[in-house]
C-alpha positions in Angstrom: 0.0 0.0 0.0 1.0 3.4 -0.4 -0.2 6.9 1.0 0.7 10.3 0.1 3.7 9.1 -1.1 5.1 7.1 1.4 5.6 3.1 1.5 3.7 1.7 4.5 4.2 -1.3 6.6 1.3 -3.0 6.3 -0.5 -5.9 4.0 -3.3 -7.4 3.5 -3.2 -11.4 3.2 -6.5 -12.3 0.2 -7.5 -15.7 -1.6 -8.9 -14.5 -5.0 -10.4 -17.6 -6.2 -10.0 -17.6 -9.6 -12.1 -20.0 -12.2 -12.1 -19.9 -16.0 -12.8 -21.8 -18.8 -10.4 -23.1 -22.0 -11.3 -23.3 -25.5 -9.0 -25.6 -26.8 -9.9 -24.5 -30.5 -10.8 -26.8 -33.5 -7.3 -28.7 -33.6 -6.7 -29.6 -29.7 -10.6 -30.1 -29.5 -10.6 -33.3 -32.1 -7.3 -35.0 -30.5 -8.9 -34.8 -26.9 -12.1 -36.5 -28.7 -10.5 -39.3 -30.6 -8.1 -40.1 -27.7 -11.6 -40.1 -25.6 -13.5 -42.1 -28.5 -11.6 -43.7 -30.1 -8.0 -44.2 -28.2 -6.3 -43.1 -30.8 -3.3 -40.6 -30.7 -3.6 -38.4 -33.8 -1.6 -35.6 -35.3 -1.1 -33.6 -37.8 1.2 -33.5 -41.1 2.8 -29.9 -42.3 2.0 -29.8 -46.0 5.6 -27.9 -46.7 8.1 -29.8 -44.5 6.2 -33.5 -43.7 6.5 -33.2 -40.0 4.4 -34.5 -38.0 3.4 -33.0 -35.3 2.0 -34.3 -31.6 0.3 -32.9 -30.2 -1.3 -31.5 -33.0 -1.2 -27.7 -34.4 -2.9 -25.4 -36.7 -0.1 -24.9 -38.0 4.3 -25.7 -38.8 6.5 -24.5 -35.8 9.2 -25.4 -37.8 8.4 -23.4 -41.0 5.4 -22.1 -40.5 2.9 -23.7 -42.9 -0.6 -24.5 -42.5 -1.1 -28.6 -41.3 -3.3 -30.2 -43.2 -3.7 -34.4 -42.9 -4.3 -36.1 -39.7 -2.3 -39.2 -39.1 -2.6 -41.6 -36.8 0.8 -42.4 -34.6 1.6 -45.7 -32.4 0.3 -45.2 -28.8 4.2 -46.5 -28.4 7.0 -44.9 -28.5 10.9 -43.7 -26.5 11.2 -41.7 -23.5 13.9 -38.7 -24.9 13.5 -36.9 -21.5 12.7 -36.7 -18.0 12.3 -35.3 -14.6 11.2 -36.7 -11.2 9.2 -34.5 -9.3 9.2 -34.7 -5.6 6.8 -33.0 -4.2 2.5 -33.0 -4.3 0.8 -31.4 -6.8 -3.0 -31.3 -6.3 -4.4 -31.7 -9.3 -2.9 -34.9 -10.1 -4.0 -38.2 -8.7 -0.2 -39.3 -8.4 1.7 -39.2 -5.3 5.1 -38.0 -5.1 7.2 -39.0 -6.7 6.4 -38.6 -10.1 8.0 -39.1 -13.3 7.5 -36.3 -16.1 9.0 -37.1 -19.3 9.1 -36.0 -23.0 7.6 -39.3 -25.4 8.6 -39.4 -29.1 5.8 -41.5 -30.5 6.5 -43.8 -33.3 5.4 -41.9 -36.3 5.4 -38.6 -34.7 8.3 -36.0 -35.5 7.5 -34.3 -31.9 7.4 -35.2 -28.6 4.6 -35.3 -25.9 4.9 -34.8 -21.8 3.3 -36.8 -20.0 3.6 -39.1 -16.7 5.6 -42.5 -16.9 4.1 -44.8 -14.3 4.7 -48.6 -12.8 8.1 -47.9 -13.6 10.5 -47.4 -10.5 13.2 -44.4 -10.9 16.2 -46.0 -11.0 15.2 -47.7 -13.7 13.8 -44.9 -15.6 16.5 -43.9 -18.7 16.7 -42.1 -21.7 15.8 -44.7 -24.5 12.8 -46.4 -22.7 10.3 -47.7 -24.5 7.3 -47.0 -23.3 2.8 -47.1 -24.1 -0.2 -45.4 -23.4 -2.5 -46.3 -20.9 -5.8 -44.9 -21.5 -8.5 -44.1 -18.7 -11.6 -44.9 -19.2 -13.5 -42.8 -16.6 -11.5 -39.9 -17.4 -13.6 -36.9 -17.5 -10.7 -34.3 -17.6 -9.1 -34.5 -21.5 -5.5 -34.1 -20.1 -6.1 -37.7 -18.6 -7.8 -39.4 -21.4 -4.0 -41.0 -21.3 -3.6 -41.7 -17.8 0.5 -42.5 -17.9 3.0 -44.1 -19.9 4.4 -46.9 -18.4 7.4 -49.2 -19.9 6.1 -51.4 -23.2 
C-alpha cells in the first residue's frame, strides 16, 4: 500500500479464487475426442516440411505452414526426456514421486509430456520404451491417457 507518497508497513493477506474456462480450438478439440472415442493418438502433417506434429497444431513450428492431414501415430514410443518430481501437486492423482517425461511417439516428428508410471526411478533412462495407458473414466481431457508406463 501506499499513502501520500510514502511506502507503508502493512498488508493485506487475500485468496482471490480464480475460475475460467479453455477453449481448446478446432485442432486440440478433435485430439482430446478421438483419444476419448476412439483411443487413438492423432496428429497432424505440415503440408511444406512432412513433420508431423503431436500434439497436433494449426499450423508448422518449424516453418510455419498450415497442417493439413491427420495421421494416426503408435500409442508407443521412447522416453527422450525426464524429470522426477518430488513433491505433491494437487491436481494430479499421483503421489510424489512422479515421473515427467518428454515421449517421441512412433510416427510422430515431436514429442509429448506426459507421466511415466509402474516404472521405479532407477530404472527410468533415456531410451525407454514405453505405451499409453488410457483411462476410461477420465472426465478431464488431459487424462484421457492416464500414464505411460514401460512397453
Amino acid at each position: 500500500m501506499y499513502t501520500d507518497g510514502q511506502e507503508s508497513k502493512e498488508f493485506i493477506a487475500v485468496r482471490l479464487p480464480v475460475t475460467f474456462n479453455y477453449a481448446a480450438g478446432r485442432v486440440a478439440s478433435r485430439f482430446f475426442q478421438d483419444l476419448r472415442n476412439e483411443r487413438k493418438i492423432m496428429g497432424k502433417r505440415c503440408g511444406n516440411c512432412d513433420r508431423v506434429l503431436v500434439p497436433p497444431r494449426l499450423f508448422c513450428p518449424f516453418c510455419f505452414c498450415d497442417t493439413a492431414e491427420w495421421v494416426e501415430v503408435s500409442r508407443e514410443g521412447v522416453l527422450e526426456q525426464f524429470t522426477v518430481v518430488h513433491c505433491q501437486a494437487k491436481h494430479y492423482p499421483f503421489p510424489p514421486p512422479v515421473i515427467y517425461g518428454l515421449i517421441h511417439l512412433d510416427g510422430a516428428d515431436t514429442q509429448l509430456l506426459h507421466v511415466i508410471s509402474e516404472v521405479k526411478i532407477e530404472q527410468v533412462r533415456k531410451g525407454l520404451r514405453v505405451e499409453a495407458c488410457f483411462n476410461p473414466v477420465a472426465t478431464v481431457p488431459m487424462f484421457y491417457i492416464s500414464h505411460f508406463r514401460p512397453g
